[in-house]
N, C-alpha and C positions, 0 to 999 in steps of 0.2 A: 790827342794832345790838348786839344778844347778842353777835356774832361779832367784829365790831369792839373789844369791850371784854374781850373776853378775848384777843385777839392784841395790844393793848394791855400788859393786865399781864402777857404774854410779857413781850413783848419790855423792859419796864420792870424785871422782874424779873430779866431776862437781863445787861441792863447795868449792875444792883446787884450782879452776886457778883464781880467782881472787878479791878477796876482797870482797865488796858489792856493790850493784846494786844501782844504783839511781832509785826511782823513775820514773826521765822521761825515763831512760834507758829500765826499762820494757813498758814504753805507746809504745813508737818506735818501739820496738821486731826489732832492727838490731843486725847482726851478729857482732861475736868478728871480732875488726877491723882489726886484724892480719898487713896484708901488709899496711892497710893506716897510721897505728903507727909506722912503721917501721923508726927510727932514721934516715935514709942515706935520702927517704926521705923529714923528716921534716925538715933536717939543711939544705938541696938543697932547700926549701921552701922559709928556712927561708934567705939564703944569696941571692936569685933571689930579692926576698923583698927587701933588704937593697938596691941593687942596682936599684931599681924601683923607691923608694923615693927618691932617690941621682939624682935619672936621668932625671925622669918625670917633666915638673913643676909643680908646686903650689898644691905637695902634703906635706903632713907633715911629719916632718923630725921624723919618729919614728920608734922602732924596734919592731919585735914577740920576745916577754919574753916568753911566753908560748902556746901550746896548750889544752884546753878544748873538752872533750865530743866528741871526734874521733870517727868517725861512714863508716863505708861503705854503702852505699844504692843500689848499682846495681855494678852486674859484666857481662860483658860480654866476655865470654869464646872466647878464639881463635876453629875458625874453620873453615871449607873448606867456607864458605862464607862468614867469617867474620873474615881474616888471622889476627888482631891484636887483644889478650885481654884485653881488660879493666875493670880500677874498678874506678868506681866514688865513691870518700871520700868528706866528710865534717867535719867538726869541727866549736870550736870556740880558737880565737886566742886572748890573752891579749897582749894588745899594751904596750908600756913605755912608753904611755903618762896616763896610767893606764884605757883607754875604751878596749870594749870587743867587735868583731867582726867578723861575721859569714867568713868560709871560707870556699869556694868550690875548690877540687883538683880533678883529674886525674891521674891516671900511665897507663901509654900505655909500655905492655910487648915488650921486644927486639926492641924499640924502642930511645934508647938511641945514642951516639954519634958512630957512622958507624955503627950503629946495633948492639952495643955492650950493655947489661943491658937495664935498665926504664926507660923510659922521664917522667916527673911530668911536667902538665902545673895546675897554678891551681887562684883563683879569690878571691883577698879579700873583700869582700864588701863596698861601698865608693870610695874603689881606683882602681876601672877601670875607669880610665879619658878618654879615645877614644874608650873606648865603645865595647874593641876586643873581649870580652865576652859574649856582648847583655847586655842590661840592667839589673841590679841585678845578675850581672855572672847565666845567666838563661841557656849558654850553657851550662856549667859543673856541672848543678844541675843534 
């Protein structure tokens, strides 16, 4: 009975965090994106962006309205041989000029400004113009 009533508030508890699933979200079986959804961040994402277009030439003067379909795909844990954690995120990003496109990020733990907090470097698709990403941001996939 013990066991019953804890597979119980599993599964109850499982179907309280969050809404419904998409379809492709079950093909993929990625984890809840926890830290790649994290707000701080998507607005560091998104204002790195604005200054990318503004700065770069002969990209298109447009902003991230939104994010779509946040996914983490790989983490890699701090450890004695590998002292910084990472987690590679992906998404999809709706532009203001109303197209949709793939975006690859990165947060590297305690890797932020003097080592303080997370650095996010991350690749929008289309606009890596000098290529610091590798073709198709295939680093940060």
């Amino acid at each position: 009975m013990v066991r019953f009533g804890l597979l119980l508030s599993t599964v109850l508890a499982l179907a309280s965090l969050s809404g419904t699933a998409k379809a492709a979200d079950m093909v993929r079986d990625y984890a809840d994106p926890g830290v790649c959804a994290d707000q701080r961040f998507l607005g560091k994402i998104s204002h790195r962006f604005r200054h990318q277009v503004t700065h770069v030439p002969n990209l298109p003067d447009v902003d991230i309205v939104a994010f779509h379909d946040i996914h983490q795909h790989r983490y890699n844990q701090a450890s004695e041989d590998w002292p910084i954690g990472r987690r590679y995120c992906g998404a999809t990003v709706e532009l203001s000029d109303g197209k949709s496109r793939s975006i690859w990020y990165l947060i590297e733990e305690g890797m932020g400004f003097a080592s303080i907090g997370d650095n996010v470097e991350f690749c929008v698709s289309g606009f890596d113009r000098w290529n610091v990403y590798n073709g198709r941001c295939r680093v940060l996939r």
